[in-house]
N, CA, C and O atoms as a GROMACS GRO file, in nm:
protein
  536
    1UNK      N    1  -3.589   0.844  -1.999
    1UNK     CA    2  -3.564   0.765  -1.880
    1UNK      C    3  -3.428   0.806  -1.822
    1UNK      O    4  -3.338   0.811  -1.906
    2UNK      N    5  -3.390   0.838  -1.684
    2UNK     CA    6  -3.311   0.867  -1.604
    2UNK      C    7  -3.169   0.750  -1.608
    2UNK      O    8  -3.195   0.632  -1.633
    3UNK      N    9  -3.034   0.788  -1.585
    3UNK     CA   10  -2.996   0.680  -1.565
    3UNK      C   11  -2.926   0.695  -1.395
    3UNK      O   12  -2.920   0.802  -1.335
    4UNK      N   13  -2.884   0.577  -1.345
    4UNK     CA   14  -2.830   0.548  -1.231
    4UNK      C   15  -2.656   0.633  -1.236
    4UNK      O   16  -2.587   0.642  -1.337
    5UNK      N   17  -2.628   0.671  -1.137
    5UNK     CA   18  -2.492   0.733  -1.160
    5UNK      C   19  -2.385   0.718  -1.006
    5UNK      O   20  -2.425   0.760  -0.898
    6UNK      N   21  -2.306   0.680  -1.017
    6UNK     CA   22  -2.238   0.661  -0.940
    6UNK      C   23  -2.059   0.712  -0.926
    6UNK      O   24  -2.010   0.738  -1.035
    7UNK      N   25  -1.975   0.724  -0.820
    7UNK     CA   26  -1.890   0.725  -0.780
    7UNK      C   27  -1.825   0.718  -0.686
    7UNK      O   28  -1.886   0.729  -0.580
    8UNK      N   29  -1.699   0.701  -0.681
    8UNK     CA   30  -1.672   0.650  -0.564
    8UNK      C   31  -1.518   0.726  -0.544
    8UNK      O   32  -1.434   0.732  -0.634
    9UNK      N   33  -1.492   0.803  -0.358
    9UNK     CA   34  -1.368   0.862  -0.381
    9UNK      C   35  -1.305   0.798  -0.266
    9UNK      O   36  -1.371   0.702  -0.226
   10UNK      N   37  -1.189   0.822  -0.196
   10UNK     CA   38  -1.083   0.821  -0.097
   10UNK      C   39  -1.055   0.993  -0.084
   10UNK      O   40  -1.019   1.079  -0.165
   11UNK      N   41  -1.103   0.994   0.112
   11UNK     CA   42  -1.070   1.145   0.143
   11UNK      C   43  -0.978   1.139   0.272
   11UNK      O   44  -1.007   1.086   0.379
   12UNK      N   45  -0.897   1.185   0.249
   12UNK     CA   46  -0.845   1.272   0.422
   12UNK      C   47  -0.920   1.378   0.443
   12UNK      O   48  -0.960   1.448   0.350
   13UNK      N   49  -0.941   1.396   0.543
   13UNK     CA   50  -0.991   1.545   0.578
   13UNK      C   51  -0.925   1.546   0.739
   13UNK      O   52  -0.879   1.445   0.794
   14UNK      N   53  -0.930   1.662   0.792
   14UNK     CA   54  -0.876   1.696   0.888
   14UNK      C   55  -0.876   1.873   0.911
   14UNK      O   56  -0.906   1.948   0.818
   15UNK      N   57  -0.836   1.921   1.050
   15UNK     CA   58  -0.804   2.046   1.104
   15UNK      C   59  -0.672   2.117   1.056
   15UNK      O   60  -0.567   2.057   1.076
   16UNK      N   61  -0.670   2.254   0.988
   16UNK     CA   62  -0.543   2.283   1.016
   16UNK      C   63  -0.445   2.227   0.922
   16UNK      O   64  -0.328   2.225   0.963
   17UNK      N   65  -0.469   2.177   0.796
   17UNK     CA   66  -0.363   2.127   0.703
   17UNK      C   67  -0.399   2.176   0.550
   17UNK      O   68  -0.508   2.204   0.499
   18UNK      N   69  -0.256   2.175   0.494
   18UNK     CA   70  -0.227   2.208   0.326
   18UNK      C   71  -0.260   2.070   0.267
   18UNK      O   72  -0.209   1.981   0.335
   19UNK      N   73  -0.338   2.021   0.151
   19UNK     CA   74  -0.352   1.902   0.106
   19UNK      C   75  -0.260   1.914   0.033
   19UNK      O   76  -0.215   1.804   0.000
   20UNK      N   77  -0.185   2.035  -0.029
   20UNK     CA   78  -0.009   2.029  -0.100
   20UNK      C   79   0.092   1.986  -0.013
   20UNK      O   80   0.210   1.989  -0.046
   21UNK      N   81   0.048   1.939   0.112
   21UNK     CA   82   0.184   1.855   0.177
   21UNK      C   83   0.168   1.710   0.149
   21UNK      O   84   0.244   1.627   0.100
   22UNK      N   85   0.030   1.702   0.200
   22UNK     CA   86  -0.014   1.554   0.168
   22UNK      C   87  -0.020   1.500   0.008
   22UNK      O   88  -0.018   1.381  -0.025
   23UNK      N   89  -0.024   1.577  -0.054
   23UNK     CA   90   0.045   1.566  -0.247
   23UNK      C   91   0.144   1.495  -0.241
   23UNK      O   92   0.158   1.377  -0.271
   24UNK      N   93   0.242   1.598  -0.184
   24UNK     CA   94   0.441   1.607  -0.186
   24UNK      C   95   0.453   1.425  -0.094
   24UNK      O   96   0.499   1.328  -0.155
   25UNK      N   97   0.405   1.416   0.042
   25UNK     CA   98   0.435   1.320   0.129
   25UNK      C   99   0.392   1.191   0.063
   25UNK      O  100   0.470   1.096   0.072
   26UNK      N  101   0.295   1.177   0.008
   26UNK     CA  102   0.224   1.000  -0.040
   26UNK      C  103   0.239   1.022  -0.180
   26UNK      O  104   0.215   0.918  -0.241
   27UNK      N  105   0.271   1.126  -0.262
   27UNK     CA  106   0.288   1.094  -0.422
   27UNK      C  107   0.210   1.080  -0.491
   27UNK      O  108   0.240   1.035  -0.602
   28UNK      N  109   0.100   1.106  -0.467
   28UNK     CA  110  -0.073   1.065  -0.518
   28UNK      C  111  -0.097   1.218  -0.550
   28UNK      O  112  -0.102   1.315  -0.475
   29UNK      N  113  -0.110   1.208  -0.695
   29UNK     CA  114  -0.184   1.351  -0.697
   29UNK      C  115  -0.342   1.292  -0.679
   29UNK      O  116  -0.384   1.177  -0.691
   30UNK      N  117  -0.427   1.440  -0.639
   30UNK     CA  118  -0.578   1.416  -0.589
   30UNK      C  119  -0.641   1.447  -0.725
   30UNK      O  120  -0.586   1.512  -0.813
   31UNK      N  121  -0.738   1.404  -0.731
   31UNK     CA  122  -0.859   1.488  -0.823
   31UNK      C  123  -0.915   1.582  -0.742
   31UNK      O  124  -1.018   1.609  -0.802
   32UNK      N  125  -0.912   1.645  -0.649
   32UNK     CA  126  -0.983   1.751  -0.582
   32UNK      C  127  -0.924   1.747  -0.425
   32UNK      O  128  -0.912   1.654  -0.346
   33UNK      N  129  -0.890   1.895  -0.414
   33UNK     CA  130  -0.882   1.910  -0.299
   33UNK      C  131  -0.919   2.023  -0.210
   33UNK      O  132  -0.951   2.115  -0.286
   34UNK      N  133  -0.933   2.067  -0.066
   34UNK     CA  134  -0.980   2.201  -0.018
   34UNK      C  135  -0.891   2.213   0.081
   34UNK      O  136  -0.879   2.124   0.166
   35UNK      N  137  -0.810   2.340   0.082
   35UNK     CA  138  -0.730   2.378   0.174
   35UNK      C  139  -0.820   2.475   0.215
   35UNK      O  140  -0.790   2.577   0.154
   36UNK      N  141  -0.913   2.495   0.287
   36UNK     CA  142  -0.995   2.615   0.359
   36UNK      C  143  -0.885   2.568   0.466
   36UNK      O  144  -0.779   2.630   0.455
   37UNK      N  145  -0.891   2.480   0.557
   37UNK     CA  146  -0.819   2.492   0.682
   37UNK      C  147  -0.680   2.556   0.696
   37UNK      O  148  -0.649   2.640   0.781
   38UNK      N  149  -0.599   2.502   0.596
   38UNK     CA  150  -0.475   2.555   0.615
   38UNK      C  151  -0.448   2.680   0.642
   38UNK      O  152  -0.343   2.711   0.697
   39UNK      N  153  -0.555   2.782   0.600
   39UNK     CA  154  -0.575   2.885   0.629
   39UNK      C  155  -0.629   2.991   0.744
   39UNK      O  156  -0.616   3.112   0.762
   40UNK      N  157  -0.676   2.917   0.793
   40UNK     CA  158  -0.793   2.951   0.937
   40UNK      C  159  -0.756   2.934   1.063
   40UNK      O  160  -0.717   2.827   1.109
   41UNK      N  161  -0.764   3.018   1.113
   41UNK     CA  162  -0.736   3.070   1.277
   41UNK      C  163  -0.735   2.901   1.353
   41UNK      O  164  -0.806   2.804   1.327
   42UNK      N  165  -0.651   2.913   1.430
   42UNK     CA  166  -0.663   2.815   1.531
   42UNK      C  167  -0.792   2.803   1.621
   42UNK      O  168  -0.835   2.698   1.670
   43UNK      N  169  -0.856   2.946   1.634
   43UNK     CA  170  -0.947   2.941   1.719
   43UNK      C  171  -1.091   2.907   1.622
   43UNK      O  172  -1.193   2.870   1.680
   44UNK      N  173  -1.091   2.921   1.496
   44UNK     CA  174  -1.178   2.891   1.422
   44UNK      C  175  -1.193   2.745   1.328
   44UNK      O  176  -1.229   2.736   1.210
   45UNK      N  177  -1.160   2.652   1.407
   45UNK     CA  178  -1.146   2.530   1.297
   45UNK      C  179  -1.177   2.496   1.164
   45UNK      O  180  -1.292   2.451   1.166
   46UNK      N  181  -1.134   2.496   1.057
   46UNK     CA  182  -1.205   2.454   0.936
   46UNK      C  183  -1.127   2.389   0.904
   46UNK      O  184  -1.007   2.407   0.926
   47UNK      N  185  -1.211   2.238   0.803
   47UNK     CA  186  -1.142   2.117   0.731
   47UNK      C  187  -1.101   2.120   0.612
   47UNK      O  188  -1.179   2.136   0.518
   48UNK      N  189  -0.998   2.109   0.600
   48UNK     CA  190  -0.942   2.047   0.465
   48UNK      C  191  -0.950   1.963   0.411
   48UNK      O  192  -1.007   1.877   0.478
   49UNK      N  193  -0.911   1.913   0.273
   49UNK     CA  194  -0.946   1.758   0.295
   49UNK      C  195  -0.899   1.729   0.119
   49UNK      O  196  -0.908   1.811   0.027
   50UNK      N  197  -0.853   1.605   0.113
   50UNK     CA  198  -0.763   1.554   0.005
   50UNK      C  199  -0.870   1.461  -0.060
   50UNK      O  200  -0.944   1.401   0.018
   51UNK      N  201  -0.886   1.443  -0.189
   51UNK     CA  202  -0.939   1.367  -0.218
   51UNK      C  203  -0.932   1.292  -0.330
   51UNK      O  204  -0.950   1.365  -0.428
   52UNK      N  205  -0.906   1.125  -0.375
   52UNK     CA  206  -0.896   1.092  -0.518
   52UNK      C  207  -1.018   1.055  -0.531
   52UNK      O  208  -1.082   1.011  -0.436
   53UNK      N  209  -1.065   1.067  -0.642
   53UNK     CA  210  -1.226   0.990  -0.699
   53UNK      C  211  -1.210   0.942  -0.818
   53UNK      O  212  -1.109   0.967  -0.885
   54UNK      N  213  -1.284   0.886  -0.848
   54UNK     CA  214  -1.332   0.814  -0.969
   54UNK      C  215  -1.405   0.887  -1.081
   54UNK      O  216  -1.438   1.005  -1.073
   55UNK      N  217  -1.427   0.816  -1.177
   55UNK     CA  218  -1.501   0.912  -1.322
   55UNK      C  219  -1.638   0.878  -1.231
   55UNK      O  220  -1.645   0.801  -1.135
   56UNK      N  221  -1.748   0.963  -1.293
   56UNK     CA  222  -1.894   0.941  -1.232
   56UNK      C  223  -1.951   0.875  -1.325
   56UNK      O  224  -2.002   0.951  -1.408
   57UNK      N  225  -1.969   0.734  -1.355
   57UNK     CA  226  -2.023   0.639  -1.408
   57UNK      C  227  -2.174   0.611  -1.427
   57UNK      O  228  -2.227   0.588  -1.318
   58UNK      N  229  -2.249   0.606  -1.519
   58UNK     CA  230  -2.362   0.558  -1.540
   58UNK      C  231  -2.462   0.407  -1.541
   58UNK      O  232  -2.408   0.298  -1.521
   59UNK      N  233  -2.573   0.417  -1.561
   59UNK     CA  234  -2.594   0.298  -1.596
   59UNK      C  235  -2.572   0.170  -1.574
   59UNK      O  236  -2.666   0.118  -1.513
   60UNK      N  237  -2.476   0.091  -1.603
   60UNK     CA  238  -2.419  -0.040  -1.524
   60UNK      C  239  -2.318  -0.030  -1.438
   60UNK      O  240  -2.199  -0.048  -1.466
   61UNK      N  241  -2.375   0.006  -1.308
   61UNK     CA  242  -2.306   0.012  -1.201
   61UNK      C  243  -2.240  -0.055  -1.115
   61UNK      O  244  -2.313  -0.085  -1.021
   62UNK      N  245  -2.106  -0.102  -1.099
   62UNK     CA  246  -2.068  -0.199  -1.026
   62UNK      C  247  -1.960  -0.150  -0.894
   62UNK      O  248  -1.837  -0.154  -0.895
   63UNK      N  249  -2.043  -0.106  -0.791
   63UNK     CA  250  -1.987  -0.039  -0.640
   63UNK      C  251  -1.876  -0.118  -0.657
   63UNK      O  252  -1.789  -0.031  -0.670
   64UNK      N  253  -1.825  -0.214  -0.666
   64UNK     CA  254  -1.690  -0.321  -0.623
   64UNK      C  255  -1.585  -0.276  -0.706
   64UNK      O  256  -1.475  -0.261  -0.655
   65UNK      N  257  -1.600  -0.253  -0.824
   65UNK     CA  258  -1.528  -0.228  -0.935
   65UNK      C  259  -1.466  -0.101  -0.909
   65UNK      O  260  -1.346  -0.077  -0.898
   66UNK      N  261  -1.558  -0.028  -0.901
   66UNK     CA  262  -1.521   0.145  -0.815
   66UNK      C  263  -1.410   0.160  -0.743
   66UNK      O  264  -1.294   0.197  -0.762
   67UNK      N  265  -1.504   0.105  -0.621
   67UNK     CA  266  -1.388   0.112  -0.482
   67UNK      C  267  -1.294   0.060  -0.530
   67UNK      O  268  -1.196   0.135  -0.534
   68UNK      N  269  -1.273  -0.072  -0.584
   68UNK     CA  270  -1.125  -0.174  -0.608
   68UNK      C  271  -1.048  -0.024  -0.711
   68UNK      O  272  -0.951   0.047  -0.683
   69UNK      N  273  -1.104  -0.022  -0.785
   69UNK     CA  274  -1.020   0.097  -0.819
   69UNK      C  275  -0.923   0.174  -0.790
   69UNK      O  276  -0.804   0.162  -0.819
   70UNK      N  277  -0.997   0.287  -0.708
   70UNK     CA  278  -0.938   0.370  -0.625
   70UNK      C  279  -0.846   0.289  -0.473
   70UNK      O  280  -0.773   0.351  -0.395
   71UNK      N  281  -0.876   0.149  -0.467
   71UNK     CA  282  -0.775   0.108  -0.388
   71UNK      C  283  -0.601   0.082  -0.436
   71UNK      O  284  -0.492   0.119  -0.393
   72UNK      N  285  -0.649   0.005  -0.539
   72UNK     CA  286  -0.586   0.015  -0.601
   72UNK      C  287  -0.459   0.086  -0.614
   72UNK      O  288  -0.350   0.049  -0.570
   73UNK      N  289  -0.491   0.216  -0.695
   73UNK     CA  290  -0.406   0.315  -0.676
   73UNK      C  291  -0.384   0.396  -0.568
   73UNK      O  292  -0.339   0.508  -0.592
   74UNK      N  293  -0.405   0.366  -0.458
   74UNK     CA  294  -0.349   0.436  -0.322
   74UNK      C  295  -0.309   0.287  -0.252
   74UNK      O  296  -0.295   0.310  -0.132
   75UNK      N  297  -0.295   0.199  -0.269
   75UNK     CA  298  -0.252   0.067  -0.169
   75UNK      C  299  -0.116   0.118  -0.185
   75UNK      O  300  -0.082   0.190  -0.091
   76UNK      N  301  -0.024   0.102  -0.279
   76UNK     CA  302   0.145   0.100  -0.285
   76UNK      C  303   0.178   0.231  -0.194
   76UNK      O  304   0.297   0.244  -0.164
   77UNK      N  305   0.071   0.346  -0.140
   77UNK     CA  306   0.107   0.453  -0.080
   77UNK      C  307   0.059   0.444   0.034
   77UNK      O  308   0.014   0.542   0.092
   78UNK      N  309   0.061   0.278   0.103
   78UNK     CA  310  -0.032   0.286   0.242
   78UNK      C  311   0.046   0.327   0.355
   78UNK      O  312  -0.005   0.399   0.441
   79UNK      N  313   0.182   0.283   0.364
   79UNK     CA  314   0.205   0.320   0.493
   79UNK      C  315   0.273   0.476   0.506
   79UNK      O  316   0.295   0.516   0.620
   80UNK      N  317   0.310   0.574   0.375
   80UNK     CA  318   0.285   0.715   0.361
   80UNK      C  319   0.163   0.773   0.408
   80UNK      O  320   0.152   0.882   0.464
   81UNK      N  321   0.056   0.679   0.377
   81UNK     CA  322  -0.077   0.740   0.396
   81UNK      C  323  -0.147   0.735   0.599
   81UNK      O  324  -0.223   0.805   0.665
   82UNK      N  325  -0.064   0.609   0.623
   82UNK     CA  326  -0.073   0.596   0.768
   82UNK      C  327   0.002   0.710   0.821
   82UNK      O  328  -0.044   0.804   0.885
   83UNK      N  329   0.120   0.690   0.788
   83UNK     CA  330   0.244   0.842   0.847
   83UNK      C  331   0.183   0.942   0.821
   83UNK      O  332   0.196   1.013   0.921
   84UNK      N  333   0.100   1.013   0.720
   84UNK     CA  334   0.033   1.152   0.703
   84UNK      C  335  -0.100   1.174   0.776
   84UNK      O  336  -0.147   1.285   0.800
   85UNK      N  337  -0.177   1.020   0.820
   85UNK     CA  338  -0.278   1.080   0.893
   85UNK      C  339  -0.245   1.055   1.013
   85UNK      O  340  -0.314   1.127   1.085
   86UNK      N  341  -0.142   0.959   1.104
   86UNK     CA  342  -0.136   1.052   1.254
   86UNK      C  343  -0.015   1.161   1.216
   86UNK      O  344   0.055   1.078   1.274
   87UNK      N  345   0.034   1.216   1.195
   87UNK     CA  346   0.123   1.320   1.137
   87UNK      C  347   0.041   1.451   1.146
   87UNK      O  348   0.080   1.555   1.200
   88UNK      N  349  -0.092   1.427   1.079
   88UNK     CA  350  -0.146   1.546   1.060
   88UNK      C  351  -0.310   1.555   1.082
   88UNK      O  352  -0.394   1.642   1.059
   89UNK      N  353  -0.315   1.385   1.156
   89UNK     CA  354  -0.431   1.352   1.250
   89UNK      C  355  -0.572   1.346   1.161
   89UNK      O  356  -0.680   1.359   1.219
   90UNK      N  357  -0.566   1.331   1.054
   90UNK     CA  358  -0.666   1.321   0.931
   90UNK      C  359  -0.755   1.169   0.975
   90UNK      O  360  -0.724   1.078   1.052
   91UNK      N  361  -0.843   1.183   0.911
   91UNK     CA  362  -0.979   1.097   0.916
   91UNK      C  363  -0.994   1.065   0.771
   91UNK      O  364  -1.045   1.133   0.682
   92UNK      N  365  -0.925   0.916   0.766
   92UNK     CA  366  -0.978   0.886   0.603
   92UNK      C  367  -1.088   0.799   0.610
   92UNK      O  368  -1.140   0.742   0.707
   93UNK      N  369  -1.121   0.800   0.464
   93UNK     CA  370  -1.296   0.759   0.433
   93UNK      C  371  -1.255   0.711   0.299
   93UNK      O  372  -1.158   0.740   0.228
   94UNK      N  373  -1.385   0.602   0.279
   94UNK     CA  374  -1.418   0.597   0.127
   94UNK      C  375  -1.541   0.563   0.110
   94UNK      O  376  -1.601   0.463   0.149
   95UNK      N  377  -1.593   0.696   0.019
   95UNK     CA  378  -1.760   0.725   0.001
   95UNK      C  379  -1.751   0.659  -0.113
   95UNK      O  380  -1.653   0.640  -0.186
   96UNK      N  381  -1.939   0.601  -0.130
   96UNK     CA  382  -1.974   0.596  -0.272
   96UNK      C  383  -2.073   0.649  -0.299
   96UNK      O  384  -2.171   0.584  -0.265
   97UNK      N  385  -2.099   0.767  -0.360
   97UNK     CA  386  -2.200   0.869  -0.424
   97UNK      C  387  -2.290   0.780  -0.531
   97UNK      O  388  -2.252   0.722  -0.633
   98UNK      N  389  -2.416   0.789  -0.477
   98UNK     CA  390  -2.515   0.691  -0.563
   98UNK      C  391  -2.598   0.820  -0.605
   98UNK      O  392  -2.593   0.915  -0.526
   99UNK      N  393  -2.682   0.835  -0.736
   99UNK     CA  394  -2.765   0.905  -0.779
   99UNK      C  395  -2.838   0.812  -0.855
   99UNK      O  396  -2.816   0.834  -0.974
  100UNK      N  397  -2.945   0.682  -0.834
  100UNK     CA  398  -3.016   0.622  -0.823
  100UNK      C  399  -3.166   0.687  -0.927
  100UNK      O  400  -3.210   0.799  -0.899
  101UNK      N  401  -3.211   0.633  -1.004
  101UNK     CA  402  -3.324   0.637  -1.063
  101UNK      C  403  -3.430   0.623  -1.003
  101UNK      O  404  -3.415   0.578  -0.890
  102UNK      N  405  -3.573   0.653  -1.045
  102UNK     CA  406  -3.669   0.558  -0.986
  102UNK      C  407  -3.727   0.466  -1.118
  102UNK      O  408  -3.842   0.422  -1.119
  103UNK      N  409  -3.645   0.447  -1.210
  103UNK     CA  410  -3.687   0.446  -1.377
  103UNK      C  411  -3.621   0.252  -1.387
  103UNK      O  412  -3.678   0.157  -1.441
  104UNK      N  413  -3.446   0.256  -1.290
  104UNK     CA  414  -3.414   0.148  -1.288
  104UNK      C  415  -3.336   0.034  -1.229
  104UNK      O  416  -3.225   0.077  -1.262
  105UNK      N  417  -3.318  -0.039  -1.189
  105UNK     CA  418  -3.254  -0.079  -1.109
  105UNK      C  419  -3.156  -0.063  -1.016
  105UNK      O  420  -3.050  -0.016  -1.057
  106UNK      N  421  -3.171  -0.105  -0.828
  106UNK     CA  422  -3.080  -0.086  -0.844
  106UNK      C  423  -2.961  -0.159  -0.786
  106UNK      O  424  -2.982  -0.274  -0.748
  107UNK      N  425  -2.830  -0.104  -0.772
  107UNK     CA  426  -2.705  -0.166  -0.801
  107UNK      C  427  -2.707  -0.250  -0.673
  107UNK      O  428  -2.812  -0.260  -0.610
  108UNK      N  429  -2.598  -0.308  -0.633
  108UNK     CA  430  -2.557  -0.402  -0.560
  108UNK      C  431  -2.443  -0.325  -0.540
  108UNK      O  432  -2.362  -0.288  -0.624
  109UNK      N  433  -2.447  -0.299  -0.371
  109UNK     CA  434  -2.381  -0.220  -0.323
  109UNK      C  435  -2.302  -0.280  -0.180
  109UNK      O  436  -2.340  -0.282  -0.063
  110UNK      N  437  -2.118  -0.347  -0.270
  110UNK     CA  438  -2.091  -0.381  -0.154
  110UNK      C  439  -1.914  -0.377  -0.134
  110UNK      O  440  -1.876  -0.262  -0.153
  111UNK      N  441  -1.837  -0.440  -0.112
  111UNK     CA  442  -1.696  -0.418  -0.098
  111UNK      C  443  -1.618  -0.536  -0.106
  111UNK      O  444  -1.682  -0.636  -0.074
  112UNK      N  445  -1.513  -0.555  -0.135
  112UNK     CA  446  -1.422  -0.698  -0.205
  112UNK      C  447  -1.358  -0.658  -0.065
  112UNK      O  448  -1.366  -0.558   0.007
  113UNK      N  449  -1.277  -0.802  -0.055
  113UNK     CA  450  -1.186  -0.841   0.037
  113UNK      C  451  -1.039  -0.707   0.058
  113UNK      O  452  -0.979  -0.658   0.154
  114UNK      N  453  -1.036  -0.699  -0.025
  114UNK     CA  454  -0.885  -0.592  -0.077
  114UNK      C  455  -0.952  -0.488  -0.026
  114UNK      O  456  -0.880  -0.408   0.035
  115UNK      N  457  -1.073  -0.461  -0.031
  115UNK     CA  458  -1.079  -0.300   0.017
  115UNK      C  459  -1.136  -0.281   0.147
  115UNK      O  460  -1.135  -0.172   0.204
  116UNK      N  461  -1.176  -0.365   0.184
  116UNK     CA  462  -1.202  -0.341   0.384
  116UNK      C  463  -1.052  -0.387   0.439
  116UNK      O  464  -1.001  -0.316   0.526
  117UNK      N  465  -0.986  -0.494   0.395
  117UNK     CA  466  -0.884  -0.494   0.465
  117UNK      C  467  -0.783  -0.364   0.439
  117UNK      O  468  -0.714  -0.324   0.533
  118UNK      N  469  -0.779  -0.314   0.335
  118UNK     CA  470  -0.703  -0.166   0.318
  118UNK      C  471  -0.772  -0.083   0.413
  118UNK      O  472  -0.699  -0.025   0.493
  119UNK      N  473  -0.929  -0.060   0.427
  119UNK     CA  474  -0.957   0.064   0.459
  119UNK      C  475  -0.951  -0.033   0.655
  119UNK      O  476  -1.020   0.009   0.747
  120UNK      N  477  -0.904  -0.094   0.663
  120UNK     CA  478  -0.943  -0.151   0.812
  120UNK      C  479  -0.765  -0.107   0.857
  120UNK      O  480  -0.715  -0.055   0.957
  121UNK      N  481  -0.724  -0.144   0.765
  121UNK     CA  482  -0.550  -0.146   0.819
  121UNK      C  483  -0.550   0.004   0.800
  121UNK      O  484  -0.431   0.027   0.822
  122UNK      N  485  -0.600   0.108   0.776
  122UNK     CA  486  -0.545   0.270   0.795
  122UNK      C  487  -0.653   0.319   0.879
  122UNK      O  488  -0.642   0.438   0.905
  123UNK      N  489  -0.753   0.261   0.927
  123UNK     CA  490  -0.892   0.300   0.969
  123UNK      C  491  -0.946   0.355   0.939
  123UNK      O  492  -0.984   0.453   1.004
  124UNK      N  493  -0.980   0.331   0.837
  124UNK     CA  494  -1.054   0.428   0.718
  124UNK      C  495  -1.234   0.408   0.784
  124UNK      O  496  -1.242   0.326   0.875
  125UNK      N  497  -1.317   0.450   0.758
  125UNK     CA  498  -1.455   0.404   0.748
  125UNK      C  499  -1.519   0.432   0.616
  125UNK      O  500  -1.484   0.514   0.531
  126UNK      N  501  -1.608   0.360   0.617
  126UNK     CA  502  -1.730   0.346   0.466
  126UNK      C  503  -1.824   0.479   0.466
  126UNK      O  504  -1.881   0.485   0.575
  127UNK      N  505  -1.860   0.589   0.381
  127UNK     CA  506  -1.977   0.609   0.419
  127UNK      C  507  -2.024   0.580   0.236
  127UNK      O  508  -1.948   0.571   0.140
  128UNK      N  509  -2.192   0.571   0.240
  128UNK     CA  510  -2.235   0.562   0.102
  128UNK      C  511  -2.394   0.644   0.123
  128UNK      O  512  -2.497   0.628   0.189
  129UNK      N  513  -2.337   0.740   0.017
  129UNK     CA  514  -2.353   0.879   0.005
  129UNK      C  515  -2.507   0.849  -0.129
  129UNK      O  516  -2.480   0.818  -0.245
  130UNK      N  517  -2.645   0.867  -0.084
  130UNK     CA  518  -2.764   0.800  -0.173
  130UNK      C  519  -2.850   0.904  -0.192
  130UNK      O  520  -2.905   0.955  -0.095
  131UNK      N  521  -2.874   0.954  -0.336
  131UNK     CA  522  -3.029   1.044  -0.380
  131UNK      C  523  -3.073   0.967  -0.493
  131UNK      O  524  -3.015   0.896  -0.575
  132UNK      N  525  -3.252   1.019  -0.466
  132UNK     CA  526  -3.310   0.926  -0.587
  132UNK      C  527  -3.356   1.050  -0.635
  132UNK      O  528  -3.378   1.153  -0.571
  133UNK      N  529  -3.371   1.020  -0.796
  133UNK     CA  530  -3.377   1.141  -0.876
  133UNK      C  531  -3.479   1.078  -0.940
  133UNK      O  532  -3.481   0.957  -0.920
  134UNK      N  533  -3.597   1.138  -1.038
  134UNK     CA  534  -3.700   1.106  -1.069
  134UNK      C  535  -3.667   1.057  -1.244
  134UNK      O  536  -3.758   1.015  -1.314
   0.00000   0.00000   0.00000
């Protein structure tokens, strides 16, 4: 039997930037990041993009627990994190990567008070990221 798997990250992404500035500026090291842009022609746009995530969790899944998480540890770096995205004009997000069973339940998928008002005060948006696996 399959199990349910989940995670959940916080991304900047944007045109034209080193995610080693955005390291140095908010103090947050990432679990993953892509500097393709920093590299690429002005006339050729490509995104970069910073990202902290979470462990990829199984089984008893709790979306709230996740996100609060990762808020968590980027709240004390909010208004660094405001200054770096008009600074460097980034689009933050916070996904939650579902990989869903058809074997078992599933989760309850939603957001605590602490983390829309964080992601509302930097303008962050939600996306939640869903495959069902057999």
């Amino acid at each position: 039997m399959a199990s349910n798997k989940a995670r959940a990250h916080f991304t900047l992404s944007g045109y034209h930037f080193n995610p080693d500035d955005i390291t140095r500026l908010i103090g947050i090291e990432p679990t993953s990041v892509d500097a393709s842009g920093a590299y690429s022609a002005l006339d050729k746009p490509v995104i970069s993009s910073w990202e902290l995530s979470s462990e990829t969790v199984t089984d008893d899944i709790d979306v709230y627990k996740l996100t609060e998480t990762i808020i968590k540890k980027i709240e004390p770096a909010k208004e660094k994190i405001l200054q770096v995205i008009k600074s460097h004009n980034l689009s933050p997000r916070l996904e939650v990567v579902l990989v869903l069973s058809v074997d078992n339940t599933v989760p309850d998928i939603g957001f605590g008070a602490r983390t829309v008002r964080f992601l509302a005060d930097i303008g962050a948006f939600i996306n939640v990221d869903y495959k069902i696996s057999a």
